[in-house]
N, CA and C atoms as a LAMMPS dump frame, in Angstrom:
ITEM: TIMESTEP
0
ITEM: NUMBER OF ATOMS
198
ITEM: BOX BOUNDS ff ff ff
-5.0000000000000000e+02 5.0000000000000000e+02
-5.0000000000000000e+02 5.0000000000000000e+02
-5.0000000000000000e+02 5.0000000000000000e+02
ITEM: ATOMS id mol type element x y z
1 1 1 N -122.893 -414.356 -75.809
2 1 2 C -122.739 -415.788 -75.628
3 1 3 C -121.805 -416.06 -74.457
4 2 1 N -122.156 -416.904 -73.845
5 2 2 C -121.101 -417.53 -72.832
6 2 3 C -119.898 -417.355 -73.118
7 3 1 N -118.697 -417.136 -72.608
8 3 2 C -117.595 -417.607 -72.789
9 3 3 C -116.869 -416.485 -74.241
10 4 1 N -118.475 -416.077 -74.583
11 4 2 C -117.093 -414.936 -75.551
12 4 3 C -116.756 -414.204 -74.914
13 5 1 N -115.374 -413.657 -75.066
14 5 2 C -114.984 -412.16 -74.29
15 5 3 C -114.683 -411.057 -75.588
16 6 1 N -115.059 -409.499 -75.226
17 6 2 C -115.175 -409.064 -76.005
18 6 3 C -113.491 -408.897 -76.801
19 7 1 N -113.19 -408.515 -77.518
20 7 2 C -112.055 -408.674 -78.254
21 7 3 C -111.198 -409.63 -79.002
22 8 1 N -112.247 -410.877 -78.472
23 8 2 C -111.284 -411.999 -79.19
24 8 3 C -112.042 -412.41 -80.745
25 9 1 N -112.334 -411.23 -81.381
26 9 2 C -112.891 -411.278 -82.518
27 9 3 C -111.789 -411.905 -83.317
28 10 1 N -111.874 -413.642 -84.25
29 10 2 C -111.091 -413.785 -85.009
30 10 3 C -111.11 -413.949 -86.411
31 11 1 N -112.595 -413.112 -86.919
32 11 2 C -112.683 -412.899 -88.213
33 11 3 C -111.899 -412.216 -88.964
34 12 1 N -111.372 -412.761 -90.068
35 12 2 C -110.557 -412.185 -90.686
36 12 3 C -111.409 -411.253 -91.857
37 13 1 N -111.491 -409.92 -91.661
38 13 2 C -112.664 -409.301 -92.521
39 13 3 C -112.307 -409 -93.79
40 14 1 N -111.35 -409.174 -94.241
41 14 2 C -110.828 -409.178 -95.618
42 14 3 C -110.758 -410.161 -96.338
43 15 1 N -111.548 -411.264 -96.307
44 15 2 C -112.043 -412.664 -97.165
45 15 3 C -113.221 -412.648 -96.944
46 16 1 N -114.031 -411.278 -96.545
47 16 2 C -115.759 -411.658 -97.033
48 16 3 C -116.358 -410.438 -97.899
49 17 1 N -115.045 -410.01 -98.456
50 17 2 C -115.125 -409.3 -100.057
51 17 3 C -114.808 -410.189 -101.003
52 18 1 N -115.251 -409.876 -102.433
53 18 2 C -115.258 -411.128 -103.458
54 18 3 C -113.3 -411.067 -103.643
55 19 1 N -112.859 -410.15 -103.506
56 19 2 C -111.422 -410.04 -104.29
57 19 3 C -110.696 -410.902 -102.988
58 20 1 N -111.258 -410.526 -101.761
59 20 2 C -110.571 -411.33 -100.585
60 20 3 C -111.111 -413.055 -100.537
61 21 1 N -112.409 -413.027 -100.865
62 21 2 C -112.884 -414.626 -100.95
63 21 3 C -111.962 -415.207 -102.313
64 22 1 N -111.693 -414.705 -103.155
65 22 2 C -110.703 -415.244 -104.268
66 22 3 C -109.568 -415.636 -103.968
67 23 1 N -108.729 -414.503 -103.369
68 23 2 C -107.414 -414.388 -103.108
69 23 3 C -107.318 -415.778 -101.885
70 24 1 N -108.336 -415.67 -100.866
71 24 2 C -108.161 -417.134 -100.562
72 24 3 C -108.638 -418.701 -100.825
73 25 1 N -109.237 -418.515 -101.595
74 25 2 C -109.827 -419.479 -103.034
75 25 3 C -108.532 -419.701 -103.28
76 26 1 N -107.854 -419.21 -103.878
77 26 2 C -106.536 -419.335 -104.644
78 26 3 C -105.831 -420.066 -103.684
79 27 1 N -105.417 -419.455 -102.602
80 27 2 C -103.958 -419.593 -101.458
81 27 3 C -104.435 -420.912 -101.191
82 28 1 N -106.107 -421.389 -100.688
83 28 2 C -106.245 -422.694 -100.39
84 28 3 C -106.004 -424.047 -101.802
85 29 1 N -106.064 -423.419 -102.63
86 29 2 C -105.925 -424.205 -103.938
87 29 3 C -104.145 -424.371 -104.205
88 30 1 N -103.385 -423.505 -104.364
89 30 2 C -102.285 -423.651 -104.349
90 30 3 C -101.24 -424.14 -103.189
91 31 1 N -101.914 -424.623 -102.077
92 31 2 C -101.619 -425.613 -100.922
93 31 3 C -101.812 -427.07 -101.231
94 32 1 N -102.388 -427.234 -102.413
95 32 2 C -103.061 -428.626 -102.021
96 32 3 C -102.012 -429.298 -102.837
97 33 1 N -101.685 -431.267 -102.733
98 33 2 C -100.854 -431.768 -103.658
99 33 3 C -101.375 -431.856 -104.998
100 34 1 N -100.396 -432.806 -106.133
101 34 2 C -100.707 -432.72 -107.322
102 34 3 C -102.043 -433.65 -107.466
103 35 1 N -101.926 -434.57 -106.751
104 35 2 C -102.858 -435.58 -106.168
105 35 3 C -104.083 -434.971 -105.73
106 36 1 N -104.138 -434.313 -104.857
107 36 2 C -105.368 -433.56 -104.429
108 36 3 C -105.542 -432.399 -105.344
109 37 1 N -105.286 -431.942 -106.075
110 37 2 C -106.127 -430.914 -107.113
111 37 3 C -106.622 -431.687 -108.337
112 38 1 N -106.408 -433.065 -108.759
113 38 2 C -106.496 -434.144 -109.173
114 38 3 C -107.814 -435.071 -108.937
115 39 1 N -107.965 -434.918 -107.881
116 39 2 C -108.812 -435.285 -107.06
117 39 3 C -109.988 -434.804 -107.017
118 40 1 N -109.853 -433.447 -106.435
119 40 2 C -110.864 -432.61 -106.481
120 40 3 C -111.576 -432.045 -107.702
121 41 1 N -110.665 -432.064 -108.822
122 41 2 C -111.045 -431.537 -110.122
123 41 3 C -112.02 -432.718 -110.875
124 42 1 N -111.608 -434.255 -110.236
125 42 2 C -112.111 -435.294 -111.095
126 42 3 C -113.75 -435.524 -110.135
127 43 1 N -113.964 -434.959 -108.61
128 43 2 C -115.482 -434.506 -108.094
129 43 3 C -116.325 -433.504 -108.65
130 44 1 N -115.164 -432.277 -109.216
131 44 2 C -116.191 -431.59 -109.557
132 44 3 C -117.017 -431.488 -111.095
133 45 1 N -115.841 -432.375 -111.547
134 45 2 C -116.835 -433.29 -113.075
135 45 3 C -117.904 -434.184 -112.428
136 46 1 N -117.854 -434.87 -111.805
137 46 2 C -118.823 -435.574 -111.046
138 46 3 C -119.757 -434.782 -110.935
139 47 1 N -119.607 -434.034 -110.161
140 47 2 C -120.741 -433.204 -109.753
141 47 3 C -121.303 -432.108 -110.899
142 48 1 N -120.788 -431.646 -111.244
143 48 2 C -121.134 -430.985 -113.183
144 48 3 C -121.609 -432.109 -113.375
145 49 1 N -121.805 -433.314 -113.8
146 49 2 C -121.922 -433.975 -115.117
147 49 3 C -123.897 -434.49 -114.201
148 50 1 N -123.999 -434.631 -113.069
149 50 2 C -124.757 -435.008 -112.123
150 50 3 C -125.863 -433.813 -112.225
151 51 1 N -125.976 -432.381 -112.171
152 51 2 C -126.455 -431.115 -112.15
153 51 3 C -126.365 -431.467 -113.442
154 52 1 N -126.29 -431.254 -114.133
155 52 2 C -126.518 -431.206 -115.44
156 52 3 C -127.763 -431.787 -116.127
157 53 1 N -127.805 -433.448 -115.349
158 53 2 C -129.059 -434.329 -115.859
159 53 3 C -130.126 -433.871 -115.128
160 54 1 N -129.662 -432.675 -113.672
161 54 2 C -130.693 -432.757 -112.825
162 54 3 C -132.334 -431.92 -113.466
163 55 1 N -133.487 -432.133 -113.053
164 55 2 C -134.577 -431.896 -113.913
165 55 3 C -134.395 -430.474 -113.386
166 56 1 N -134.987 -429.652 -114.48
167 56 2 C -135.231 -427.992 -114.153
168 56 3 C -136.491 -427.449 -113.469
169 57 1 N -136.728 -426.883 -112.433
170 57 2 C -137.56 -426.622 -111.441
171 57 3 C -138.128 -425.423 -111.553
172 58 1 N -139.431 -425.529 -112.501
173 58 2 C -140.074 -424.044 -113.049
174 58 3 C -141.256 -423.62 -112.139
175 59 1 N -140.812 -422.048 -111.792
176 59 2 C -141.703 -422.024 -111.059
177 59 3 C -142.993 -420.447 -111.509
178 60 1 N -144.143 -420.903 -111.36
179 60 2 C -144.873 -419.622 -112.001
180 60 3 C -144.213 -418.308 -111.033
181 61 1 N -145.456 -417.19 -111.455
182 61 2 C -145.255 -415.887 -111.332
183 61 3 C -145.097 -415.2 -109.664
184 62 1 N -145.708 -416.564 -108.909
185 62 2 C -145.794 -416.297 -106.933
186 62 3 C -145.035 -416.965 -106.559
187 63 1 N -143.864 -418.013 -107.589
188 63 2 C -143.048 -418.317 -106.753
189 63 3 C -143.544 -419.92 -106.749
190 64 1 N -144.498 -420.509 -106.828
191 64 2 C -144.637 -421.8 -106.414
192 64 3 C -144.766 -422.467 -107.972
193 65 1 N -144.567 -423.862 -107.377
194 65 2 C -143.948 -425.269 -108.824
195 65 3 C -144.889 -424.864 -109.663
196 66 1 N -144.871 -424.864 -110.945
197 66 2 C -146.201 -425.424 -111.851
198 66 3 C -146.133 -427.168 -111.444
């Protein structure tokens, strides 16, 4: 690509293992205020309670809808 140069790789490769995607799951969760985990916890009932009513999508033996 344009403009990359080689070495300025800034993936951090130890958060795209599950124990590293957790560990920063966590660190970003324990940053946030009391307000914002508050917040976010009262969307993701939203969103649970929303998936929940959503209709179930059965599909035969090749993969496509009945």
């Amino acid at each position: 690509m344009p403009g990359t140069e080689p070495g300025t790789d800034r993936i951090d490769w130890g958060l795209t293992t599950w124990e590293g995607s957790r560990r920063e799951q966590l660190r970003r969760w324990a940053a946030l205020s009391l307000e914002e985990i508050i917040l976010a916890q009262e969307e993701m009932q939203e969103v649970a309670e929303r998936l929940a009513q959503a209709p179930i999508s059965r599909k035969d033996e090749r993969g496509e809808p009945r």
